[in-house]
N, C-alpha and C positions, 0 to 999 in steps of 0.2 A: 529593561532588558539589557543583555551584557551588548557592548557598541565597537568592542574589538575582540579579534581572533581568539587570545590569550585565557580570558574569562571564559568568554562560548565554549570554548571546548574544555578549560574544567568543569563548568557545569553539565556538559553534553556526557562527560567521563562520570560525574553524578550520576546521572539519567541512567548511562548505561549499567552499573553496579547496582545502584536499587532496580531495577530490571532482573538484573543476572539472581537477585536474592530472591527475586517469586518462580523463575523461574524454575529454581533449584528449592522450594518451599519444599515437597516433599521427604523430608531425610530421611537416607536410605533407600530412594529410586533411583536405582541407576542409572535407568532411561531420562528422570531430570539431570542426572549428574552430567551426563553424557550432552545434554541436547543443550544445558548452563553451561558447559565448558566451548561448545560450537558457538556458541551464539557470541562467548565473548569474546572470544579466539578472534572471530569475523568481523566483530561490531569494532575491536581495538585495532584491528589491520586496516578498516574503515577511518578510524579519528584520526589512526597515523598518514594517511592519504592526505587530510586535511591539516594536520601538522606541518605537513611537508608545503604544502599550500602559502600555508600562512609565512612561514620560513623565507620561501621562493618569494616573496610579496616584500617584504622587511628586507632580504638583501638586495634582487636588481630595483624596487618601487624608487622612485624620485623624494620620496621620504621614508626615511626606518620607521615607519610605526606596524604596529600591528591592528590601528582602528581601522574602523569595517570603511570612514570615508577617505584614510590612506588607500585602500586596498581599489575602490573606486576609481581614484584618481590614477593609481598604477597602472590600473586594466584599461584607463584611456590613452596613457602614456604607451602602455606595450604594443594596443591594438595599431599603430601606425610604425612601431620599431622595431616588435617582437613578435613575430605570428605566430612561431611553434612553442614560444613560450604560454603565450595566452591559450594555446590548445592546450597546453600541458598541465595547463594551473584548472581550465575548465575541465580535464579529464581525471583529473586530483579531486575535486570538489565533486564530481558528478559519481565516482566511484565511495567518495565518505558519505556524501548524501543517501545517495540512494543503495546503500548497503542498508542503511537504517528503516529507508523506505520500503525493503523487501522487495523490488524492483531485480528479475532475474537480468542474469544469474549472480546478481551478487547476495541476493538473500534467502541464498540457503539453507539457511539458518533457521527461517520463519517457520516453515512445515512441522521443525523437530520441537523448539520452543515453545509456542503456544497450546500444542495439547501437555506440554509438559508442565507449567503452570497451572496455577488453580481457576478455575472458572472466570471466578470476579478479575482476577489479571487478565485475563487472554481478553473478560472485555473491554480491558482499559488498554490494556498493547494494540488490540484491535481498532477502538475506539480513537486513541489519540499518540500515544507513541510513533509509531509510524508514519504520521501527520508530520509529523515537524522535520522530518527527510524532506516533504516536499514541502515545508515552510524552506529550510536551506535550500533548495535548489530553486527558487523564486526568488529570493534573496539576495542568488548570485548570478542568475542569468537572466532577471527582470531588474535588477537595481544597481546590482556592481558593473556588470556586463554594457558598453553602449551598444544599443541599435546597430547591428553590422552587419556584415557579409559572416562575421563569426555566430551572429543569430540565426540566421538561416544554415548553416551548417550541423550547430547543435542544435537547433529545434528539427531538426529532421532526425538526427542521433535519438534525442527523448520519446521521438512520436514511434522511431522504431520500437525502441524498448519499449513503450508501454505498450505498443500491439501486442511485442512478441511474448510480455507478463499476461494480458489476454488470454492470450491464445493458450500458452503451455501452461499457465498455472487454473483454467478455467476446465479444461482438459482433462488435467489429472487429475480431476474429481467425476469421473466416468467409471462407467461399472471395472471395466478390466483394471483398474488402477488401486491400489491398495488405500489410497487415500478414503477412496471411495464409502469404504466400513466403519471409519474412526469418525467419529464426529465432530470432532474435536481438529482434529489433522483436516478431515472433507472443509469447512469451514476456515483453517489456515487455507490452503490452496485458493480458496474462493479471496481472498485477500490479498494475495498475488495478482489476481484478475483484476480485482477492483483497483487495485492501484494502479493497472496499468489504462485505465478506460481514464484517472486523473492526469496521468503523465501523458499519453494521447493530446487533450486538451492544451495540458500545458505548452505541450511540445509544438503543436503547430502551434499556439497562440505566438511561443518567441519567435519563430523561425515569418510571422507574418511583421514582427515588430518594427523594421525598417520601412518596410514596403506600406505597409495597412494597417496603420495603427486603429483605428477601429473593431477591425478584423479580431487584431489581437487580441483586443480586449473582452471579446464575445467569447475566444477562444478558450480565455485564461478563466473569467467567469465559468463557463462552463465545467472547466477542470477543478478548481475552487468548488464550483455549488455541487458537483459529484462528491468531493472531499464531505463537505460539511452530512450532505447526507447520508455516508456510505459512515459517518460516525456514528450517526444517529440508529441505523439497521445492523450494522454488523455487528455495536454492542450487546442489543438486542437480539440476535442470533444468538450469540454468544452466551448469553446468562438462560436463555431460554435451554442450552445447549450441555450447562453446567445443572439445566432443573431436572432436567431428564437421566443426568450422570447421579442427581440425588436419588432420584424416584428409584431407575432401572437399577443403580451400579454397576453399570457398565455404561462406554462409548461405542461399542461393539453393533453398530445399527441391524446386523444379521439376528442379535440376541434378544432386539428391543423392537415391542411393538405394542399397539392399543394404550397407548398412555393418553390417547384422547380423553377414554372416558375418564380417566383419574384426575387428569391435569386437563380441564376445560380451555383456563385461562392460557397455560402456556401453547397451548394449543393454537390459541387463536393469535396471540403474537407470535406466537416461529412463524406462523399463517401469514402476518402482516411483513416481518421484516422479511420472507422470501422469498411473495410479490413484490417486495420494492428494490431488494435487489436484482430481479430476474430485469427492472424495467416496466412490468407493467403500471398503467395508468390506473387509477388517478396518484397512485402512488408516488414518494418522494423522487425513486431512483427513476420513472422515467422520464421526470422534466430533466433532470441534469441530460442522462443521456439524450435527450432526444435535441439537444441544444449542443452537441458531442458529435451525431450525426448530422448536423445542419452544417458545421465551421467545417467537418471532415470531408465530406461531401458536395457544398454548396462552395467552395471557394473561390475568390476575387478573380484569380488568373488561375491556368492551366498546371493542377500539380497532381498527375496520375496516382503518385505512390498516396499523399492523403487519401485519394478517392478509394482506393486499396484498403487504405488498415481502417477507414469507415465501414466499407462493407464489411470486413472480418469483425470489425465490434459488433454489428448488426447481428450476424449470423452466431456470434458466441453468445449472445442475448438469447438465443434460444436456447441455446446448450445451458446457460447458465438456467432457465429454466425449468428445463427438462429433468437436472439434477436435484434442484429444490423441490421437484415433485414426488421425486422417489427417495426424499431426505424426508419428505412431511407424510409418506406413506408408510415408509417402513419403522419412522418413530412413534406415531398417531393411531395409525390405524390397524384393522384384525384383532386378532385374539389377544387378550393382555397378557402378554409374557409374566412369567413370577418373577418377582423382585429379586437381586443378590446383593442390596445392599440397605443403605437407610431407605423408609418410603414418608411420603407425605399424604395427606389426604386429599388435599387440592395445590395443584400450578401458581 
């Protein structure tokens, strides 16, 4: 893997252009034209955040390099000489990161992209793109970053955001919410949510990293093992979500229904991936989570606001439920709508 700034971020500028081309795969939709032009717009305001990073690091660092263990050894240099510096460079890095992460409100972006794309992308943007936001901000506030008073300031910043991606992006996948009808968009929104129940984790895991290094470590596992499984179910949403855009042609959930009987199989996976992201047991997503409300809730010393955005992830576990119930009713089940597009015989 690239070992300085210079590299990572041409390849990261890579990432982002084959992205922006599935995006915009449809030619002649607008609606992709429009949602490929947001995404890069935001994604390239993102890289230059971290441009500016890397910059900032090569002129005041005690060595011009741009390698990621110049950049280490700067950030130990600055944390005793620099302090608004080292917020500045963490607030650089945590706005390119998690732009790409989808992490409100920098990722705006995501809602309009993902149904804009074709199935099979949205389950690999879903799947693993957005991953590697919170590979970078692991990177640099588990490995560049020391153990500080600056740990505990931005792990409490992180654990904000990912409640507050929770809560609003879990939210506006509720009836009154437009999200709600698209399939396609109802499943970005929930992707919002999921990554903020990872950055939760993460977030208290740094902010315990001085104090309780054990702590941490449970915390950050936690964050990680929601990651790895929220890859495994949300892709699986996703193509389950693309079989139904075959079958019905349409994402229009008002227009689609009774694809049970036709699509058995998909059936019973959308079934699978939306118990496990709701949480329920024995399913994937409720070990991560429930090891998510342990660190949030169960903590070493007295820190009210975790106990807080714990409860909130608890109680959106149900909401996240309650959506995927009437996502797998109004696709599945009743009368079988007529087709408007390709059909298949079976899921």
């Amino acid at each position: 893997c690239a070992a300085d700034w210079f590299f990572f971020i041409i390849f990261w500028e890579i990432m982002t252009a084959c992205s922006y081309v599935l995006v915009v795969f449809e030619q002649g939709n607008a609606v992709s034209l429009r949602a490929g032009f947001k995404y890069v717009l935001i994604t390239h305001a993102a890289s230059a955040c971290m441009f500016i990073a890397a910059i900032l690091i090569w002129q005041f660092g005690p060595i011009h390099s741009f390698s990621f263990a110049a950049s280490k050894e700067a950030m130990a240099h600055f944390a005793g000489t620099r302090p608004l510096l080292v917020h500045l460079l963490l607030g650089l890095w945590f706005i390119g990161f998690g732009t790409k992460t989808g992490v409100l409100p920098f990722g705006n972006w995501l809602p309009d992209a993902y149904p804009a794309a074709p199935s099979g992308a949205s389950a690999a943007f879903g799947g693993s793109m957005t991953k590697l936001g919170i590979y970078g901000i692991l990177r640099v506030f588990c490995w560049m970053l020391p153990p500080s008073e600056y740990s505990q300031v931005w792990g409490i910043i992180i654990a904000v955001f990912g409640a507050a991606s929770i809560f609003v992006g879990t939210l506006s996948t509720l009836p009154e919410h437009i999200a709600h009808d698209d399939s396609k968009r109802f499943l970005a929104f929930h992707v919002i949510g999921q990554i903020g129940y990872m950055l939760l984790g993460i977030g208290i895991g740094i902010y315990f990293l001085p104090t309780h290094p054990a702590v941490a470590l449970l915390a950050l596992m936690a964050g990680v093992f929601h990651l790895v499984n929220h890859v495994c179910y949300k892709s699986l949403l996703f193509l389950t979500s693309g079989s139904i855009l075959f079958r019905s042609g349409t994402r229009d959930l008002n227009r689609v229904s009774g694809m049970g009987a036709a699509m058995p199989l998909t059936a019973l996976t959308a079934t699978v991936g939306s118990l496990a992201i709701a949480g329920l047991p024995p399913f994937n997503g409720f070990v991560s989570k429930w090891m998510l409300y342990n660190v949030s809730i169960l903590s070493p010393q007295p820190m009210p606001l975790f106990l807080v955005l714990g409860i909130v992830a608890m109680f959106i576990s149900l909401v996240t439920l309650t959506s995927f119930l009437k996502y797998l009713g109004s696709a599945f089940l009743g009368p079988v709508a007529a087709p408007e597009g390709n059909s298949v015989d079976k899921g």
